[in-house]
N, C-alpha and C positions, 0 to 999 in steps of 0.2 A: 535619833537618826544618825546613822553612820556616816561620813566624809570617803569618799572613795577617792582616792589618789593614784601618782604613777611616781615614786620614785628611781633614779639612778643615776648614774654616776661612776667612775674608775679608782679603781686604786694606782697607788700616785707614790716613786721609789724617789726619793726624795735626792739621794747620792746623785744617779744617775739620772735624773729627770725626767723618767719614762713614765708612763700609764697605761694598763692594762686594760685593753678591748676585747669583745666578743664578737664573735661572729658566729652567726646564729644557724646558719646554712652553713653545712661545712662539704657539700658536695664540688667535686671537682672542677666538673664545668661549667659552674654557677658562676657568676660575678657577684655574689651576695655581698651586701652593704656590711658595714662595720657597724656597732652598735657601741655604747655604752653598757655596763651592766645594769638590770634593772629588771621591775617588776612593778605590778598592782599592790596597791592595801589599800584597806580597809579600816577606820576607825580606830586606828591606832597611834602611835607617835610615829611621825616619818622619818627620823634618824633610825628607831630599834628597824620600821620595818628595811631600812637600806642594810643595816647589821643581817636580818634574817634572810635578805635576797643573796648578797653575800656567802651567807650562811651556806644554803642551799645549792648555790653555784659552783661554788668554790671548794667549799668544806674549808673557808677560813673565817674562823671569830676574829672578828673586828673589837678593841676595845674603844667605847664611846669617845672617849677623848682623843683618840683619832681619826675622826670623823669630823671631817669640818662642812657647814651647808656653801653653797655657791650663789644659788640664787632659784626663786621659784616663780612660776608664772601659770596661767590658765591655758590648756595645749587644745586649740578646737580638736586637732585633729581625734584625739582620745576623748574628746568632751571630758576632760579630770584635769585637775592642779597639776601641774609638775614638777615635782623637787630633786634639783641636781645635787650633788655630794664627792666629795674626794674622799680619802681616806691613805692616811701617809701612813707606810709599808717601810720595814726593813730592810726585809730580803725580798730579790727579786724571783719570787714561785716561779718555776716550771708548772704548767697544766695541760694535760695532755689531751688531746681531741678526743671526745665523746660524744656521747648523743644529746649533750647540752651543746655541742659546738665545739670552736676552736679558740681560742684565748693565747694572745699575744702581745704581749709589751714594745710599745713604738715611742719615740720622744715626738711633743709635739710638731717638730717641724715634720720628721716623718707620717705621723696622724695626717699632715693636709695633704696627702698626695694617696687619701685611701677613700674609696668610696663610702661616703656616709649620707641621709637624706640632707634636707638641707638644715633642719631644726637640731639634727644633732650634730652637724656642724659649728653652728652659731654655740650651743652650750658646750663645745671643747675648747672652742674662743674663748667665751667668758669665761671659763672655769681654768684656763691659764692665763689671763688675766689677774683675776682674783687671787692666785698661786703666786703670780710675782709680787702683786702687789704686797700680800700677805710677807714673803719674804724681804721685802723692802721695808717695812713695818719693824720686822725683828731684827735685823739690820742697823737699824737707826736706833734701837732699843738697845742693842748691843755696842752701839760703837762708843768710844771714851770722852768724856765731854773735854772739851778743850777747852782753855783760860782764853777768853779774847783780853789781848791787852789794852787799858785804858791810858792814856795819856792826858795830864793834867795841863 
């Protein structure tokens, strides 16, 4: 028996602190939502299949070790798991609207002033959350240890 899932998730320019959204409806005078990028799998590992949504959307290979998970939960709304993902980017792509949509890079404070439902809301929350936290981690991994002075 197959596990049927929903992963997604943004690619995330690490310099510039932006993450790259989709918009799925690119007509004019729609107000259409902002989405994360994403997809269904199927009985697969849900990192390759976030690599292959990627894949597909984009036409960019994703190498696995930049790909980090966020965090996963049961989504009634899909009746499926849902597994969020970042995935830290060099360069900032241009991608030009097509009949996959329109695809644009916003830093999170801009993301909250973009309509999104409310569930992908909360997971742009978490997932910079987890982002800074992560930076705060490497940070502290990095910084030089200091001699505390003893006095006898």
């Amino acid at each position: 028996m197959h596990n049927n899932f929903y992963a997604s998730g943004f690619l995330f320019h690490l310099r510039t602190q932006q993450i790259l959204l989709h918009q799925p409806n690119i007509d004019k005078n729609s107000s259409s939502a902002w989405n994360m990028l994403g997809g269904e799998g199927k009985g697969e590992d849900v990192c390759k299949a976030f690599q292959e949504i990627i894949l597909k959307l984009l036409d960019v290979k994703l190498p696995t070790k930049n790909i980090f998970p966020v965090y996963d939960y049961f989504y009634n709304k899909v009746n499926k798991n849902h597994h969020i993902f970042y995935a830290e980017v060099k360069k900032l792509h241009s991608f030009p609207e097509s009949r996959k949509g329109a695809f644009s890079w916003f830093t999170f404070k801009q993301a909250t002033k973009l309509s999104f439902d409310s569930q992908t809301k909360q997971d742009i929350m978490v997932a910079e959350r987890v982002i800074k936290a992560q930076a705060r981690d490497k940070e502290a991994l990095n910084a030089p240890l200091v001699a505390e002075a003893v006095s006898l």
